[in-house]
N, C-alpha and C positions, 0 to 999 in steps of 0.2 A: 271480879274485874281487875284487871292491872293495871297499872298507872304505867303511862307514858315514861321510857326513860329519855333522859337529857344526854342528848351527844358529847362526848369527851373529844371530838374532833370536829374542825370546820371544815364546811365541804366546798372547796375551792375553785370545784369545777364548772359551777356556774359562773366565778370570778376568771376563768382562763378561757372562757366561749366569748365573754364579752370582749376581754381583751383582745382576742384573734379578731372577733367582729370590727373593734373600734382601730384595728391597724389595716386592714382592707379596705374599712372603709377611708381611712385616713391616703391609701395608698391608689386609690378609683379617684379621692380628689386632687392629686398630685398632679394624677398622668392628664384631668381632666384640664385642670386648669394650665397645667403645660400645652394641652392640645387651643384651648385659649387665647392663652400668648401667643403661641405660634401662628395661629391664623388672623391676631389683629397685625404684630410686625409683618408678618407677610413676605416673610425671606424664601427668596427663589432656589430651590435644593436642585433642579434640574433643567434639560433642554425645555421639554414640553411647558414647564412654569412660566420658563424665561418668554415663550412663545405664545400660551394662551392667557395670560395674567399679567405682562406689561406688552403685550403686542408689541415684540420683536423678535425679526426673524434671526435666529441665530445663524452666522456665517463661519464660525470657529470655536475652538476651544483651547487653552493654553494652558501646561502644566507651570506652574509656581514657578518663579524664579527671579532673582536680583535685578534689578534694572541698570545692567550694567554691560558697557559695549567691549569684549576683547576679541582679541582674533582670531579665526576659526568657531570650532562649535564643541568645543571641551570639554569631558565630561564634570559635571556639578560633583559636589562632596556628594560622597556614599551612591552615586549614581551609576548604574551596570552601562554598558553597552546597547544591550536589549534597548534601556529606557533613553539612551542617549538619542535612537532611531528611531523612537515612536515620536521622541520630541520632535524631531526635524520634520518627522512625516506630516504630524500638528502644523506647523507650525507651513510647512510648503503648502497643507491642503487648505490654509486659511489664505493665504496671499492670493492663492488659485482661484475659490473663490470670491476673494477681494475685487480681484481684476475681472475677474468674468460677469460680473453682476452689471446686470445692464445699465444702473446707474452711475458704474464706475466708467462707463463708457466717452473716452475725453476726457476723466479726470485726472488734474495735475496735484490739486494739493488737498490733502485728509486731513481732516480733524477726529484729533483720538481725545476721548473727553468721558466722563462716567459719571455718575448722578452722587455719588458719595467718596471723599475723598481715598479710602480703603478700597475702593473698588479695582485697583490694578490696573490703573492707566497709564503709568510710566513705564510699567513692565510690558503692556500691552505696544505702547510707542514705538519703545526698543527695539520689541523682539519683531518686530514690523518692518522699521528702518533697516534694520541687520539681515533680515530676511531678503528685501530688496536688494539689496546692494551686491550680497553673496551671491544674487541671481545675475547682476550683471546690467542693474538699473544706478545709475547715478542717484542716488538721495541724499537729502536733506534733512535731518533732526532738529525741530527746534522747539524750546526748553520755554514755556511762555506760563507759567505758574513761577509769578513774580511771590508771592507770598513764603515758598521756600526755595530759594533762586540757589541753594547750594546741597540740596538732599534729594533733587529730583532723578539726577544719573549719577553715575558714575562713569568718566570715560578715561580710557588712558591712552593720551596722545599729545600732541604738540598744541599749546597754550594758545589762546586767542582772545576775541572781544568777546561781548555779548549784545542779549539786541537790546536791553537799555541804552547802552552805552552806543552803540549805531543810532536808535530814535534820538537819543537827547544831542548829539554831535553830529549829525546827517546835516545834508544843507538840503531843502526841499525842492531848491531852483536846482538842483546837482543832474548833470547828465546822468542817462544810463548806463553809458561805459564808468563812469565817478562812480555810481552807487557799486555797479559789479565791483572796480577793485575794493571797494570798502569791505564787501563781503566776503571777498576771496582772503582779506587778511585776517577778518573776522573771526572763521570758521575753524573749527579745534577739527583738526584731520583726527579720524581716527583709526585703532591697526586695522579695522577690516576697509580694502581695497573700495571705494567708490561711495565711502559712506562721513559725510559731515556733519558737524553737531556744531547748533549755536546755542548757550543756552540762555537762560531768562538776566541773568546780572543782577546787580542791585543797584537801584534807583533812591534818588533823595526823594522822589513822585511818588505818590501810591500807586498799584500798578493799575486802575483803570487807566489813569491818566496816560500811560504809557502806551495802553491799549488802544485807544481811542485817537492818538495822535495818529496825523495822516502819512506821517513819515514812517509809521509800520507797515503799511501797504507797499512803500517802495523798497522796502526791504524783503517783505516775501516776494514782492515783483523779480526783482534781482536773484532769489535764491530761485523762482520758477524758472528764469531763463537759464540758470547753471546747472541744473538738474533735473533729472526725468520725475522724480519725487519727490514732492514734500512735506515733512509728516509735523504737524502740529499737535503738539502736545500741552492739551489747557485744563485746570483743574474743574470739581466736580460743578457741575449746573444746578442739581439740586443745592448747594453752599454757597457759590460765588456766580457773580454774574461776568465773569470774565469769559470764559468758553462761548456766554451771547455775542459779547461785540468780534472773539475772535472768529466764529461762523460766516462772517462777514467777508472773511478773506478765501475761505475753503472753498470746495468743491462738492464733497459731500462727508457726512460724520459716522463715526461708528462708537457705539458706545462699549466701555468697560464693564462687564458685570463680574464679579466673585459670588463663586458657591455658596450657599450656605448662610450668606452676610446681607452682599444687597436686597433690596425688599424691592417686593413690583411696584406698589405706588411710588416709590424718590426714584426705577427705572421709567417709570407711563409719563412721570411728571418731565423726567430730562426728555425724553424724545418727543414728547408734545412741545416743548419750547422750542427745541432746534426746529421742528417741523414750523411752528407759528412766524421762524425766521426766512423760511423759504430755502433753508438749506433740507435737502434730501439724506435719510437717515437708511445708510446699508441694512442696517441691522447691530448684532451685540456681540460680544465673544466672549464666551465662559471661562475665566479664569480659576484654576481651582488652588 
């Protein structure tokens, strides 16, 4: 009989099976628990999300860009021609159906508003107003996220007031002709042909208070009689309750969504409040 010899080497290879096991397995939990997260945020990656997971109809889509008013339609840094034209294309077949939507029918003043402050509602504003105007509609801009009353645009034009400084200094008994010239000195012209901007100012008041006062109504009153358009730009509803009282003044809302970011419940939740105000909601515009 032989006796057993003893190994002069260890055999590794059941230690390199585990290992390969214990990183797959390590790597099914990764992707799992990212699949996880990703379905309790509930971030909208497309049209159909936006549409079957916060019930909104989508009426556009907007490529990324500055929220800033210059003149003409100029190509952005590193931007071809190609993409300068699909932008405009965006950006005319969003207006089109803006105004063709039956509940745009009659309406003078929109409220652009989004459930999260990220969600691209100043860019959405903007490029809305600018669109207008280049078409050959008189509009109005106005800048009503008192909270950052100096980072919401960018325009480059001739100085003005704002509408703090209009509500706190307005006279309430003031005729209609009084309020128009107020507005008319108001208003920051800017280079594109037919388009005004008033923006939010700063106030010693927190900005409900601003909101809320009756003497904002006769200031958008006076901006509707001066203009074919007026675009209201109020920050996010799911954060601030300022977009509620400003609904008040609209016609109808459209909400702000980004790719990838906004989530359907803080989208379900802002269009269920506008709706609870009896303002009618167009629908969303994907901003990417």
């Amino acid at each position: 009989m032989t006796h057993a010899s003893v190994p002069n080497q260890r055999d590794v290879s059941k230690r390199n099976k585990m290992t390969v096991m214990a990183g797959v397995g390590g790597l099914g939990f990764v992707v799992f628990l990212a699949g996880v997260l990703e379905f309790l945020t509930g971030r909208v990656h497309s049209r159909k999300e936006a549409e079957t997971r916060a019930g909104l109809v989508v009426v556009g889509s907007l490529p990324s860009r500055p929220a800033t008013l210059t003149e003409g339609d100029g190509l952005e840094a590193g931007e071809s021609g190609v993409q300068a034209g699909k932008r405009a294309a965006q950006l005319d077949q969003f207006v089109a159906n803006l105004l063709h939507h039956p509940w745009s029918d009659g309406a003078k003043t929109f409220l652009i508003t989004s459930a999260r402050h990220w969600d691209e509602r100043a860019q959405l504003a903007t490029q809305l107003a600018a669109t207008l105007a280049r078409s050959g509609r008189r509009t109005a801009l106005v800048g009503l996220d008192f909270r950052v009353p100096e980072a919401t645009l960018t325009v480059c034009g001739e100085a003005g007031g704002s509408v703090a400084s209009l509500v706190e200094a307005g006279n309430p008994q003031a005729s209609a002709d009084q309020w128009d010239q107020q507005i008319r000195q108001a208003c920051i012209t800017s280079p594109i042909e037919g388009l005004n901007y008033l923006p939010p100012g700063r106030s010693s008041r927190g900005p409900l208070s601003i909101l809320m006062d009756p003497r904002l109504s006769q200031v958008i009153a006076a901006l509707e009689r001066q203009h074919d358009f007026v675009i209201l730009d109020a920050p996010g509803v799911a954060e601030f309750p300022d977009a509620l009282h400003v609904g008040r003044l609209a016609d109808v809302a459209v909400l702000a969504l980004r790719i990838n970011r906004s989530t359907a419940s803080s989208a379900l939740e802002a269009r269920n409040r506008l709706l609870n105000l009896g303002l009618p909601v167009i629908g969303t515009v994907l901003a990417s």
